[in-house]
Backbone as numpy.savetxt, mean C-alpha at the origin, in Angstrom:
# Nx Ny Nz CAx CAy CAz Cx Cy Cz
11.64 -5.60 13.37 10.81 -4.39 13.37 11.67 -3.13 13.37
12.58 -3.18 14.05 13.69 -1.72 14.45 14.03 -1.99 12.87
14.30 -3.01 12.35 15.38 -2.53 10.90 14.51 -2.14 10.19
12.90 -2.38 10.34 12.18 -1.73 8.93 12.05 -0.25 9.50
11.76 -0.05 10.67 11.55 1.18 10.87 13.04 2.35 10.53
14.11 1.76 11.04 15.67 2.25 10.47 15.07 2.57 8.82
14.86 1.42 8.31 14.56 1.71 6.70 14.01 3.05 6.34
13.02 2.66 7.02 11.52 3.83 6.54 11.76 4.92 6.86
12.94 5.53 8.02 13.39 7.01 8.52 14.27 7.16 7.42
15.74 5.95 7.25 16.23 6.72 5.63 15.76 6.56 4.37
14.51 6.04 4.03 14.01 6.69 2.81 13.01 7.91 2.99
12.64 8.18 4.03 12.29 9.67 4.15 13.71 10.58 4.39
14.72 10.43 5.11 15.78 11.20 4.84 16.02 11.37 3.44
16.20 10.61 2.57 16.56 10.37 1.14 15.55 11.63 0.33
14.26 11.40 0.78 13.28 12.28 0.07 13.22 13.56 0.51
13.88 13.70 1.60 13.50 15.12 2.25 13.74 16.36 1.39
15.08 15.98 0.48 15.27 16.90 -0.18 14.43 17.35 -1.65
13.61 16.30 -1.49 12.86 16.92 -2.80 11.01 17.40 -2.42
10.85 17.82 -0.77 10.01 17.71 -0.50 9.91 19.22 0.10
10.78 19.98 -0.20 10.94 21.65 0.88 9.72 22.22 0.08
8.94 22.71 0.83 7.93 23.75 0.70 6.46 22.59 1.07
6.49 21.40 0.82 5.18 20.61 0.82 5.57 19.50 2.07
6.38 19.93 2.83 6.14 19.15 4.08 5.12 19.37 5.19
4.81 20.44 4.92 3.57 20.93 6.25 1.99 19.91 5.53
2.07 19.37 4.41 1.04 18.60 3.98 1.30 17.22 4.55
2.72 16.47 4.58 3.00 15.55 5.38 2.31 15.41 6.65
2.77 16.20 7.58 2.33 16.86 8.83 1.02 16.31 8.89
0.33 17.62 8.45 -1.28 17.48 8.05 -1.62 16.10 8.27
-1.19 15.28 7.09 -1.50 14.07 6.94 -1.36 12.97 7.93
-0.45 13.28 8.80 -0.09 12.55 10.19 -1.14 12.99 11.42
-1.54 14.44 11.32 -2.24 14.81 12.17 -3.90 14.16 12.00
-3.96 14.39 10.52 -5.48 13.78 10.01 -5.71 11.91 10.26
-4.72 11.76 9.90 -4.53 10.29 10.03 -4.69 10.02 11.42
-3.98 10.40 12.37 -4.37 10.26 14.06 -6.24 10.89 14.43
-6.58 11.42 13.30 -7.77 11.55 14.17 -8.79 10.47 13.39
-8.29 9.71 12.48 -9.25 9.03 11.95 -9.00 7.51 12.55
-7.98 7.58 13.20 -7.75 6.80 14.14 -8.55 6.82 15.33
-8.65 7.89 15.59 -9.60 8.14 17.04 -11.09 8.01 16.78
-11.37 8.51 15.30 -12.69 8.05 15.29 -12.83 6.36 15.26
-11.79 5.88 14.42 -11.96 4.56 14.76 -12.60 3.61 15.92
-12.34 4.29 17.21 -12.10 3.88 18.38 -13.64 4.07 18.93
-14.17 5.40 18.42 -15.37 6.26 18.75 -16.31 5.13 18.21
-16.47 4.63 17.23 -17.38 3.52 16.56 -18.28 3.28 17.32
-17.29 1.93 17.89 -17.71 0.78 18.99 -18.54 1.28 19.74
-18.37 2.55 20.24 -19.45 3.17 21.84 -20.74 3.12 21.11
-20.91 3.93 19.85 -22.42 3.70 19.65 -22.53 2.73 19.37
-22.11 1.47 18.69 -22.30 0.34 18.52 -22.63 -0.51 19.67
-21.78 -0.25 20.73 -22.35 -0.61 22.45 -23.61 -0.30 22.64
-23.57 1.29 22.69 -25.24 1.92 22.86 -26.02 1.42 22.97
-26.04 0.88 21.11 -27.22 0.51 20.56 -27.66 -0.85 20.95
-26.59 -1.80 21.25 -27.02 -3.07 21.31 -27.51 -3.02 23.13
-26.55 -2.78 23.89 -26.61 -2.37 25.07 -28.26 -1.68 25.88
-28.25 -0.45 24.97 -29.50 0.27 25.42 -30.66 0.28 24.71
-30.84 -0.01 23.16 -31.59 0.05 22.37 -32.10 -1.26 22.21
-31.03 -2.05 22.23 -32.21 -3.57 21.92 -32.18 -4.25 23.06
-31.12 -3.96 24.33 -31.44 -5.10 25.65 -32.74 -4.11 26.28
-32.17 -3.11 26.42 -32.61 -2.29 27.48 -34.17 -2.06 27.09
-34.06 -1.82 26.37 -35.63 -0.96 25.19 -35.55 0.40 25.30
-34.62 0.89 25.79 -34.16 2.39 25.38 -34.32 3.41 24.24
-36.01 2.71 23.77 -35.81 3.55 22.17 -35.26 4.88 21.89
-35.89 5.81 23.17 -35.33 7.20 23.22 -33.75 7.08 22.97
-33.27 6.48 23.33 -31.85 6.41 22.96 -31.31 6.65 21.54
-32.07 5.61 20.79 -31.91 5.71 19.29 -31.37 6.74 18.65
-32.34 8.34 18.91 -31.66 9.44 17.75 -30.42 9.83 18.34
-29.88 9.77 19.37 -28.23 9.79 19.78 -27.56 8.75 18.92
-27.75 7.50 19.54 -27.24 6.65 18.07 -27.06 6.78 16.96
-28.06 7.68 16.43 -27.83 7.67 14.75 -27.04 8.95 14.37
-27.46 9.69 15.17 -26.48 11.13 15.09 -25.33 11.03 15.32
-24.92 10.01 16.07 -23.19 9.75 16.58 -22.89 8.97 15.63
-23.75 7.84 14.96 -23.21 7.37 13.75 -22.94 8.22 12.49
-23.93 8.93 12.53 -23.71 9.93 11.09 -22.79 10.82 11.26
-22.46 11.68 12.57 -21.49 12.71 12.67 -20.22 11.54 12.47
-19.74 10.46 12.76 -18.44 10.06 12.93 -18.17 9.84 11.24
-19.34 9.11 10.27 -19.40 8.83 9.24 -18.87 10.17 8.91
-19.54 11.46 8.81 -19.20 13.01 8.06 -17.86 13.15 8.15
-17.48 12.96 9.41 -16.24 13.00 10.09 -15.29 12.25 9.29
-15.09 11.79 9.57 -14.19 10.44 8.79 -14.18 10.50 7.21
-15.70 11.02 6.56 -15.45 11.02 4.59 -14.61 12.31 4.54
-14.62 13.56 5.75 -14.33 14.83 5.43 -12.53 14.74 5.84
-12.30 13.76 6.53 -10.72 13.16 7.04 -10.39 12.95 6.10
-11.30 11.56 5.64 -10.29 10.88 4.11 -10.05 11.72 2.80
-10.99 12.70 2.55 -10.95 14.05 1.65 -9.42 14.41 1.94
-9.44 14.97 2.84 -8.27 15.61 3.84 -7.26 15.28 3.52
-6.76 14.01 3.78 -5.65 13.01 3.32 -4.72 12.29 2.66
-5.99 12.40 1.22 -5.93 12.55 0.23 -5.31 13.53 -0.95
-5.83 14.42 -0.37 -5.43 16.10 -0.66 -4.30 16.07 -0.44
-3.93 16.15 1.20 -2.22 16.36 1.40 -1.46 15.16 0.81
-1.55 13.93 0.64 -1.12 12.88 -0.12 -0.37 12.96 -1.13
-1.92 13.33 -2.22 -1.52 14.15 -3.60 -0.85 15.15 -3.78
-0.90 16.42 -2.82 0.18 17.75 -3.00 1.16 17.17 -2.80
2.02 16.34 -1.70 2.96 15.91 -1.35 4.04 15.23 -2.26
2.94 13.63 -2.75 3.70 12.77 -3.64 3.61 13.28 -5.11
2.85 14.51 -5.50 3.27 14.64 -6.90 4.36 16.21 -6.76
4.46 16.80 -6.21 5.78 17.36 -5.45 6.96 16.76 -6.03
7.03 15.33 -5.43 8.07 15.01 -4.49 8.22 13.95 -6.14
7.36 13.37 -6.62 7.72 12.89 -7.76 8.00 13.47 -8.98
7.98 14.56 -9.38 8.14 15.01 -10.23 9.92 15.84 -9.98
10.20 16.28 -9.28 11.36 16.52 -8.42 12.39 15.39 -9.06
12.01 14.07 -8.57 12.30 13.32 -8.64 13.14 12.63 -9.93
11.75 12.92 -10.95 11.84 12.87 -12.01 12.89 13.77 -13.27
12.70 14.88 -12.45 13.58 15.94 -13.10 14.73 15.74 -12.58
15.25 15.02 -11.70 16.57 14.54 -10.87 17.06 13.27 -11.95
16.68 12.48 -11.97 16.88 11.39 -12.79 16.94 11.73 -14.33
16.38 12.90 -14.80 16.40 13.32 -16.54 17.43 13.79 -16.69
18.22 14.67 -15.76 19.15 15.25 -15.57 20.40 15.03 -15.80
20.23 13.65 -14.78 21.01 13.00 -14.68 21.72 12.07 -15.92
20.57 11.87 -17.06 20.71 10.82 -18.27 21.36 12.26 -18.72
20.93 13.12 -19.00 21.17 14.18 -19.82 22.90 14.53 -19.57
23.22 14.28 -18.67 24.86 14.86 -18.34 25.96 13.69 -18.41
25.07 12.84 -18.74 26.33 11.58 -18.91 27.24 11.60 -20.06
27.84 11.12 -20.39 29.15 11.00 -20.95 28.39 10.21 -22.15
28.64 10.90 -23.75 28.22 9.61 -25.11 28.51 8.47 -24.91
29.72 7.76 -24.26 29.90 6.73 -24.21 29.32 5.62 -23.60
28.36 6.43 -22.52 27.17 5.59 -21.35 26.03 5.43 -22.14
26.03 6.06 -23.22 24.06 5.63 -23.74 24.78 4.69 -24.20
25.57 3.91 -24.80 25.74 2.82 -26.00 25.04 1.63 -25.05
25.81 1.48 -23.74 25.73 0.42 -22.72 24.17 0.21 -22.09
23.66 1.49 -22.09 22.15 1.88 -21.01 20.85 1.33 -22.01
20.13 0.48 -20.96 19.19 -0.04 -21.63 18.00 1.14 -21.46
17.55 0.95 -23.13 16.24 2.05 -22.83 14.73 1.70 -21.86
15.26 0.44 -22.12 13.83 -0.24 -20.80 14.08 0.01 -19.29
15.29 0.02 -18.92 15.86 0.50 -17.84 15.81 1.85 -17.54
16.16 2.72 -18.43 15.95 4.07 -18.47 14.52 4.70 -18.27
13.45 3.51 -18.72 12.21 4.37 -18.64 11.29 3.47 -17.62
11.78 2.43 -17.03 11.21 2.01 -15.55 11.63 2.71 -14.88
12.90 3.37 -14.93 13.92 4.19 -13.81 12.44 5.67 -13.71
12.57 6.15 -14.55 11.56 7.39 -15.01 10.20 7.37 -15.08
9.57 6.33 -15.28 8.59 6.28 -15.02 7.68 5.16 -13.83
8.09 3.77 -13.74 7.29 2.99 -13.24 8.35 3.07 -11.87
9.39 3.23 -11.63 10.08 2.96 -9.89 9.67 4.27 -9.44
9.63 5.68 -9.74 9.02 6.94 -9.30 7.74 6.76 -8.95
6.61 5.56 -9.72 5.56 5.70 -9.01 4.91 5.16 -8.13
6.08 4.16 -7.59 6.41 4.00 -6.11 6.38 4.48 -5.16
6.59 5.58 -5.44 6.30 6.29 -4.36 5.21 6.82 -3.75
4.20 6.67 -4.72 2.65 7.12 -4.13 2.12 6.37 -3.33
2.81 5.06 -3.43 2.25 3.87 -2.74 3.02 3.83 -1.32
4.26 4.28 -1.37 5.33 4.45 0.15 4.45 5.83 0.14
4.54 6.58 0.45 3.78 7.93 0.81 3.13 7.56 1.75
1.53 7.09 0.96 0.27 6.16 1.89 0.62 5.49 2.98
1.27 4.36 2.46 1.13 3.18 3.26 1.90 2.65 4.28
3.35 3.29 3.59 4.46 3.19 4.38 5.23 4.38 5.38
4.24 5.28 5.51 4.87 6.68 6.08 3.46 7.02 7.21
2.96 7.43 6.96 1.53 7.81 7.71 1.19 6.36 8.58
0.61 5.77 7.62 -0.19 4.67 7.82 0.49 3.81 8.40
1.81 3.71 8.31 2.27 2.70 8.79 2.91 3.37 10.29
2.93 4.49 10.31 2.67 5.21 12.16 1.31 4.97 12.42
-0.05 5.23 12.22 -0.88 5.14 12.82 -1.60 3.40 13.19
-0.86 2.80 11.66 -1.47 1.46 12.51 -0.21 1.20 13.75
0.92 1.48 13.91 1.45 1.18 15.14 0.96 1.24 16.57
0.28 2.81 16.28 -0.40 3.69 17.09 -1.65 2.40 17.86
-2.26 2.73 16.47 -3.80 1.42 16.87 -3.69 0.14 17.49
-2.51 -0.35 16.83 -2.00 -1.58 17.94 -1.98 -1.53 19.24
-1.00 -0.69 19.38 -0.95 -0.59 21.06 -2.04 0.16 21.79
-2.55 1.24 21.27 -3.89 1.72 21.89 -5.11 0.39 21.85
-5.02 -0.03 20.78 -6.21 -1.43 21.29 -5.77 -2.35 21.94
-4.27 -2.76 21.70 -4.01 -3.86 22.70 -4.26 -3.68 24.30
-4.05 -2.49 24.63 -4.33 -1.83 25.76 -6.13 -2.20 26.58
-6.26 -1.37 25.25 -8.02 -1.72 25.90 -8.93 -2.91 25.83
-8.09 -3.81 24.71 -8.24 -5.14 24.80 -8.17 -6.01 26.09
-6.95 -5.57 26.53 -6.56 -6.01 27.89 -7.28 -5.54 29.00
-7.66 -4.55 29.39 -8.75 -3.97 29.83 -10.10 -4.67 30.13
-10.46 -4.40 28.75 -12.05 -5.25 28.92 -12.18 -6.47 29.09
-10.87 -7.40 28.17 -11.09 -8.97 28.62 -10.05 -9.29 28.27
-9.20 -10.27 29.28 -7.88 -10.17 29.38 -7.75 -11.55 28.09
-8.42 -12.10 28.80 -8.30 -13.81 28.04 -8.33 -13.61 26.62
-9.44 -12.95 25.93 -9.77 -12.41 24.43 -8.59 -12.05 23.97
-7.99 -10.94 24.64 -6.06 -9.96 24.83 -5.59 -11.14 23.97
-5.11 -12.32 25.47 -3.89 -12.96 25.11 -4.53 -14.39 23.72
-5.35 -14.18 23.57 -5.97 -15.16 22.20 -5.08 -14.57 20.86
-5.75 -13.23 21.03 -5.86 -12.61 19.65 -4.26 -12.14 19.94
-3.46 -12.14 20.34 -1.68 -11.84 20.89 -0.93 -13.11 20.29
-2.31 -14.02 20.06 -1.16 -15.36 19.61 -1.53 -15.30 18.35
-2.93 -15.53 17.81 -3.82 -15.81 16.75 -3.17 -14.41 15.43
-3.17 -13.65 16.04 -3.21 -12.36 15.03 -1.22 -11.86 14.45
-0.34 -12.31 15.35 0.66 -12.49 14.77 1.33 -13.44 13.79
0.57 -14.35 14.07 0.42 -15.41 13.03 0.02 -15.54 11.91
-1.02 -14.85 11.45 -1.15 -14.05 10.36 0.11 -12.87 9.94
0.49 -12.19 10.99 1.20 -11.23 10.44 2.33 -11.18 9.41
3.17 -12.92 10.44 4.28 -13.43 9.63 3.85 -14.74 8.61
2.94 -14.69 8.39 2.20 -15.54 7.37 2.20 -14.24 6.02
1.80 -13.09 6.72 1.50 -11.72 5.13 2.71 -11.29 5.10
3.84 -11.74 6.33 5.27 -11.44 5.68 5.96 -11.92 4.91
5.52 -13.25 5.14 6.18 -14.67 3.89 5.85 -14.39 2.62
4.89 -14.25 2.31 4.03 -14.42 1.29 4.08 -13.23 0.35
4.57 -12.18 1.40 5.01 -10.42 0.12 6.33 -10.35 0.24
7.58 -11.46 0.71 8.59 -11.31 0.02 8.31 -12.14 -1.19
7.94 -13.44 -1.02 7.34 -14.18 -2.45 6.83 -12.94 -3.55
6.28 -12.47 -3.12 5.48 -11.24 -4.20 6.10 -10.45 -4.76
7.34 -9.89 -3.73 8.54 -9.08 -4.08 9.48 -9.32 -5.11
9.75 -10.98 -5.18 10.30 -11.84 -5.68 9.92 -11.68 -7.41
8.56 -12.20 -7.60 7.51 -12.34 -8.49 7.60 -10.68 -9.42
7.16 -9.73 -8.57 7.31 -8.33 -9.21 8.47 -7.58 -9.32
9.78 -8.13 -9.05 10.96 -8.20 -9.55 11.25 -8.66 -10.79
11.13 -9.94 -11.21 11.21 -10.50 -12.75 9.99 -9.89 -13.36
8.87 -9.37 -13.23 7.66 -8.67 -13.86 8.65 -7.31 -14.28
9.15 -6.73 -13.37 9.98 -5.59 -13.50 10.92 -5.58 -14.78
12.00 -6.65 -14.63 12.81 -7.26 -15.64 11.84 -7.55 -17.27
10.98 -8.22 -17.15 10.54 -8.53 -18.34 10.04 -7.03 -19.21
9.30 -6.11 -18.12 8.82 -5.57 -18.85 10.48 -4.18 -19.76
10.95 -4.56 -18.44 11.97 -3.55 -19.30 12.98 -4.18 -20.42
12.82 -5.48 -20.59 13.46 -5.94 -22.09 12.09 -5.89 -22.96
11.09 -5.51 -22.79 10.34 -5.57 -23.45 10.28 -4.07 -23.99
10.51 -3.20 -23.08 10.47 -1.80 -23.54 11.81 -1.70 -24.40
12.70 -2.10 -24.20 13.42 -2.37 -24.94 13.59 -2.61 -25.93
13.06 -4.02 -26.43 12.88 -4.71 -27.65 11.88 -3.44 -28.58
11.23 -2.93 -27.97 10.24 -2.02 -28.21 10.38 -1.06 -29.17
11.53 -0.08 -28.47 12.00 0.81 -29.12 12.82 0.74 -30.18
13.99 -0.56 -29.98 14.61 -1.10 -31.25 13.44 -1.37 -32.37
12.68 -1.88 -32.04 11.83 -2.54 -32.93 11.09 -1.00 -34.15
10.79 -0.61 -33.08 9.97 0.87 -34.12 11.22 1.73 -34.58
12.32 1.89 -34.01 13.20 2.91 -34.60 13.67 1.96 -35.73
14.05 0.44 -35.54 14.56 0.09 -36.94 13.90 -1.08 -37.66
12.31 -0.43 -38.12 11.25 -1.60 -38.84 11.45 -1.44 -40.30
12.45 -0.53 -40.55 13.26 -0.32 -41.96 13.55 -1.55 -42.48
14.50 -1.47 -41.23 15.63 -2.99 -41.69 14.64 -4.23 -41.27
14.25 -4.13 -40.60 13.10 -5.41 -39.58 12.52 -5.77 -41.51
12.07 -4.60 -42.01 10.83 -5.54 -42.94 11.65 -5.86 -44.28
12.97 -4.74 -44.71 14.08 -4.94 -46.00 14.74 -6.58 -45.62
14.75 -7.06 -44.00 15.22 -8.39 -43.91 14.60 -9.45 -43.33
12.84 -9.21 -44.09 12.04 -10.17 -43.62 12.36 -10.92 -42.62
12.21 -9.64 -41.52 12.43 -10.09 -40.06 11.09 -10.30 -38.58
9.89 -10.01 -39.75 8.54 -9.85 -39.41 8.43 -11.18 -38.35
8.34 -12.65 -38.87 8.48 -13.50 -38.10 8.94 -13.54 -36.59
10.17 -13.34 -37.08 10.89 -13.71 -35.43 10.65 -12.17 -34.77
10.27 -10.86 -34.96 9.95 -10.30 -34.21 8.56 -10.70 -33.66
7.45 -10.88 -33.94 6.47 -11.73 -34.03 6.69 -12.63 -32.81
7.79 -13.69 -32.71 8.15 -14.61 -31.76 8.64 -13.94 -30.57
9.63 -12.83 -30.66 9.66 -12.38 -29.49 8.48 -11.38 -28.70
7.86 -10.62 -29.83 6.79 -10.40 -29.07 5.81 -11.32 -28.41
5.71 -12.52 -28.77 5.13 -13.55 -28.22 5.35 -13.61 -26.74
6.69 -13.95 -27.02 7.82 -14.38 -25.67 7.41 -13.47 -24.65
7.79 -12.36 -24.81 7.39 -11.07 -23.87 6.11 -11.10 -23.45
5.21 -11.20 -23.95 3.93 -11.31 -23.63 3.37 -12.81 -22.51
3.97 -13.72 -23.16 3.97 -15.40 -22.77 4.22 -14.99 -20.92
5.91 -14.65 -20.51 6.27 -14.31 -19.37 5.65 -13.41 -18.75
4.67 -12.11 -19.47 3.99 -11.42 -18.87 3.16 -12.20 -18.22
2.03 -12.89 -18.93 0.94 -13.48 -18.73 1.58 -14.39 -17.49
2.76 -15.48 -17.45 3.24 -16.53 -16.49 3.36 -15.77 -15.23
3.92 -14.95 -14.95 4.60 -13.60 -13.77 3.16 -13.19 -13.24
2.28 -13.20 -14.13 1.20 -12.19 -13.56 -0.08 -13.29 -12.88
0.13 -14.31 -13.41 -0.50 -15.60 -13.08 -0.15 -15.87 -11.82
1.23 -16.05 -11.35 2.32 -16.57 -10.05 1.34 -15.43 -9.00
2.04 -13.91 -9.74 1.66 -12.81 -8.82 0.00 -13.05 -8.14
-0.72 -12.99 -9.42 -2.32 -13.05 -8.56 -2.19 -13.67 -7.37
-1.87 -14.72 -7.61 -2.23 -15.85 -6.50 -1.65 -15.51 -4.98
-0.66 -15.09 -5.06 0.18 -14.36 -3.88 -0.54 -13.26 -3.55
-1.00 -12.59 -4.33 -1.95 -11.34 -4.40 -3.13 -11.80 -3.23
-3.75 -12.41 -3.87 -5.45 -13.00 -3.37 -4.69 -13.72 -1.89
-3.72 -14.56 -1.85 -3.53 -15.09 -0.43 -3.32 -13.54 0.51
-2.32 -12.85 0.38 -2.33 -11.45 1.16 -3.24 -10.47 1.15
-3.67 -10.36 0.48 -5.08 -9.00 0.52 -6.19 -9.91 0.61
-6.97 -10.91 0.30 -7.91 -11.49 0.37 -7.95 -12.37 1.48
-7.47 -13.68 1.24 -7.61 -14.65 2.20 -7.09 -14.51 3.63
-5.74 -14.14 3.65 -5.25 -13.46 4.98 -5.86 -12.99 5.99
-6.31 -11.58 5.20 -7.46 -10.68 6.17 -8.78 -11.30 6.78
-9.34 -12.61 5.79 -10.33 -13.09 5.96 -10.32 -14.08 7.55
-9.29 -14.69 7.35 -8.55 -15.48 8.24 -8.82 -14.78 9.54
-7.60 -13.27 9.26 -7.83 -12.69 10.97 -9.18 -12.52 11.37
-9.53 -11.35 10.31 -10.78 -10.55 10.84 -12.83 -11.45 10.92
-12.72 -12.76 10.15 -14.31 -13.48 10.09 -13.45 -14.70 10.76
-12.55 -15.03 11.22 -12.46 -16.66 11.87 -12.14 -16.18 13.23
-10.52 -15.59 13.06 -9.44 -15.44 14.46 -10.83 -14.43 15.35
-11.20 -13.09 14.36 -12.10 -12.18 15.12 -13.63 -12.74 16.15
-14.05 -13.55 15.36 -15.47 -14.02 15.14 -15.57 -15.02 16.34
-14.15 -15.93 16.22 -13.87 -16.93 17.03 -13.81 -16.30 18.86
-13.07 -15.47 18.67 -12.71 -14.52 19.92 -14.07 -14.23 20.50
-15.44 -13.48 19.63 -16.25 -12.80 19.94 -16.83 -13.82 20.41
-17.35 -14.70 19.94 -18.48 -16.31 19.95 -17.91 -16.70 21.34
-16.59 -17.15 21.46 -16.33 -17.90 22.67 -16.49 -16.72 24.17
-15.96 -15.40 23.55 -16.42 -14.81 25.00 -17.85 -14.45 25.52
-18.62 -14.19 24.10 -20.06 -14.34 25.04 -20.54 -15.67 25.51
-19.97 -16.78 24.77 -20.21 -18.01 25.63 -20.02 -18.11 27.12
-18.92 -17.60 27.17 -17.98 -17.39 28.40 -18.85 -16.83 29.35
């Protein structure tokens, strides 16, 4: 855990410099993000309420509090994620385009003798598809990945609190999953690495192909370009096949696992209890 977090401070060191004037949207976004966290938390009470006072109790009067605390947290929370979004976008297209003009720059000042060697598929994953990486670290890996820390320990807390036994269930049950979605997205990492590779001999083949369809068609070379476009396509389709499946186990099945079995299981046995 310390080495990903080490990570995640120097690739924000790394970016800092292309981020002067649009860091107070960062900010923002940390601050907004902590309160949509807190509404998180706010949920459950009317959800208590209601079951608590409205359907044990017969508390109907209760009801329009209920729905008003549901709807204000709902307003609350679409007018957060607005919020978030916003600073997100000012931020990572900032910070990517910066970026971008850093890396053009950079092709631009090299020495004639470096284009002979430099692949153009390389050159334009570099420029276009690894830069837009970063919209996805922005989100997920900067904000989000402080506030779910946050949520952890603030619920583990109150977990422990309300029912200790439930606590130490879901302390065993729910890490187990964790390093189950860790296995499974270096596999993925793995997978969208050679996806990476293919597509940039493909951009490759690409550009040779249209700058010299002169010679391609004067040396009835139609065929075997034909075959390698095949090829390229063939490994697309194989890579992206592997990927799904790794895909659907981590975003799909995983979550399903914790949150309708490990969750469900927890809830069922303690009102048994």
């Amino acid at each position: 855990m310390l080495a990903k977090i080490k990570y995640r401070l120097t690739i924000l060191k790394m970016l800092r410099p292309y981020s002067r004037g649009v860091n107070r949207f960062l900010l923002l976004n940390c601050l907004v993000g902590l309160l949509v966290m807190g509404l998180g938390f706010v949920r459950p009470l009317f959800y208590k309420l209601f079951i608590d006072e409205v359907i044990l109790a017969k508390q109907f009067f209760i009801m329009p509090i209920v729905a008003a605390g549901y709807v204000s947290v709902f307003v609350i929370n679409s007018l957060c994620t607005c919020a978030k979004n916003h600073c997100t976008n000012r931020w990572v297209h900032r910070v990517i385009f910066r970026v971008k003009m850093k890396i053009l720059l950079g092709f631009f000042a090299r020495d004639f003798a470096d284009y002979d060697g430099q692949s153009v598929g390389d050159m334009k994953m570099r420029l276009e598809d690894d830069t837009g990486c970063i919209a996805d670290y922005a989100g997920a890996q900067t904000i989000g990945y402080v506030t779910a820390y946050v949520t952890l320990v603030v619920s583990s807390v109150l977990l422990f609190v309300i029912e200790w036994r439930l606590a130490i269930f879901a302390c065993i049950g729910i890490p187990l999953t964790i390093l189950l979605d860790h296995a499974v997205a270096k596999r993925e990492a793995v997978i969208q690495n050679w996806q990476r590779e293919n597509d940039q001999r493909m951009s490759s083949w690409l550009h040779a192909s249209i700058q010299g369809w002169r010679d391609i068609k004067a040396m009835n070379l139609q065929s075997h370009e034909e075959e390698l476009f095949a090829g390229h396509i063939r490994n697309f389709a194989i890579y992206f096949g592997i990927w799904i499946n790794y895909w659907v186990m981590r975003v799909l099945i995983i979550p399903k696992i914790k949150e309708e079995f490990i969750m469900r299981f927890c809830l069922y046995g303690h009102s048994r209890g």
